[in-house]
N, C-alpha and C positions, 0 to 999 in steps of 0.2 A: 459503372456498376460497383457497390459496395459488398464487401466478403462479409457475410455473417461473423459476429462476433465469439472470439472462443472464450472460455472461461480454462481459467488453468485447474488440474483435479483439485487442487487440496483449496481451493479460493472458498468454498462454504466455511470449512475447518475457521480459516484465518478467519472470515469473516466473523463466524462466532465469538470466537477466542477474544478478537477485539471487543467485541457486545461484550461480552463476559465480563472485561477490565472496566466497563460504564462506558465505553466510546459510543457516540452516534457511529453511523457509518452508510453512505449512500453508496451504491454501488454504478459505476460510471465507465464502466467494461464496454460499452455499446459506443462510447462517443467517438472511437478510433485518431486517428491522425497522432498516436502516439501517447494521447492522456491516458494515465495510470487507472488503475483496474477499481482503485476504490479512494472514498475522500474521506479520511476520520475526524472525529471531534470530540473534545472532550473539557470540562470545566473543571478545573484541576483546581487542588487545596487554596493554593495562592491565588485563584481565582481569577487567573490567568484563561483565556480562552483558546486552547490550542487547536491546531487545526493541520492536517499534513495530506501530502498526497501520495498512497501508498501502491507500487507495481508489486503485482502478487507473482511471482516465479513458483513452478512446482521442484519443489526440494530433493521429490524421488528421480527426478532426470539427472541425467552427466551435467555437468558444470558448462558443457559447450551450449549443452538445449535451453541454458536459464540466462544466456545473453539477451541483452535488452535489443529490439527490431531497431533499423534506422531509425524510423520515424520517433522510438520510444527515447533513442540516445539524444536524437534532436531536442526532442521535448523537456527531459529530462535536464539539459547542457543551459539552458535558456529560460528555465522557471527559478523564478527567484526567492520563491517562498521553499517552505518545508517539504523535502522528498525523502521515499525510502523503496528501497528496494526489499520484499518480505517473501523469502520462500520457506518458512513454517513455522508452526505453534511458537517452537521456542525462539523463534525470530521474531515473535511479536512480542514473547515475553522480553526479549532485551530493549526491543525497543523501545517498550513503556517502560521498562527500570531509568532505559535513557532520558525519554521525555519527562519522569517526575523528576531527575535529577539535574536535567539542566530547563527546565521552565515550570515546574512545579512547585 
C-alpha cells in the first residue's frame, strides 16, 4: 500500500518563485521512492539548456525535521545529474545566481 504524498508548506512559494525566474517546473512530489519534489528547466543566455532536480525542505522547521528520508539520501547519493536541496525563496534565489554563474 502507498502513503499519499506530502507536500512541504512553503513547496507553492518555491514553486512560484522559480516560475518567476523563467524556469519551467513539473512538479514530481507524487512519484516517491525518494525522487525530489520538483524538476526545473530553464534556457539560459548561453543557450545552454539547464535542467535540475530540486527536494523542496520547509525552512520554518528545526534543522532535524529538513533531513532528507532514507530513500531521498539514497536517491540523492546515486543520481548523477543536477540536484539541490531548496528550503526557501531565498534559497532559490542563490541558486539561480549559482546556475547563471556556472552554466549560464
Amino acid at each position: 500500500m502507498r502513503i499519499a504524498a506530502r507536500t512541504d508548506a512553503n513547496q507553492k512559494h518555491v514553486v512560484k518563485a522559480f516560475r518567476d525566474l523563467g524556469y519551467s517546473v513539473a512538479l514530481t512530489f507524487q512519484l516517491g521512492s525518494g525522487f525530489p519534489d520538483i524538476v526545473i528547466s530553464k534556457l539560459l543566455p548561453s543557450k545552454h539548456r539547464f535542467t535540475a532536480l530540486i527536494e523542496i525542505k520547509d525552512g520554518a522547521k528545526p534543522k532535524s525535521q529538513q533531513k532528507l528520508t532514507p530513500d531521498e539520501e539514497t536517491f540523492h547519493s546515486s543520481w548523477q545529474g543536477e540536484i539541490a536541496i531548496i528550503n526557501s525563496i531565498d534559497a532559490v534565489l542563490e541558486y539561480h545566481d549559482y546556475v547563471m554563474r556556472e552554466f549560464g
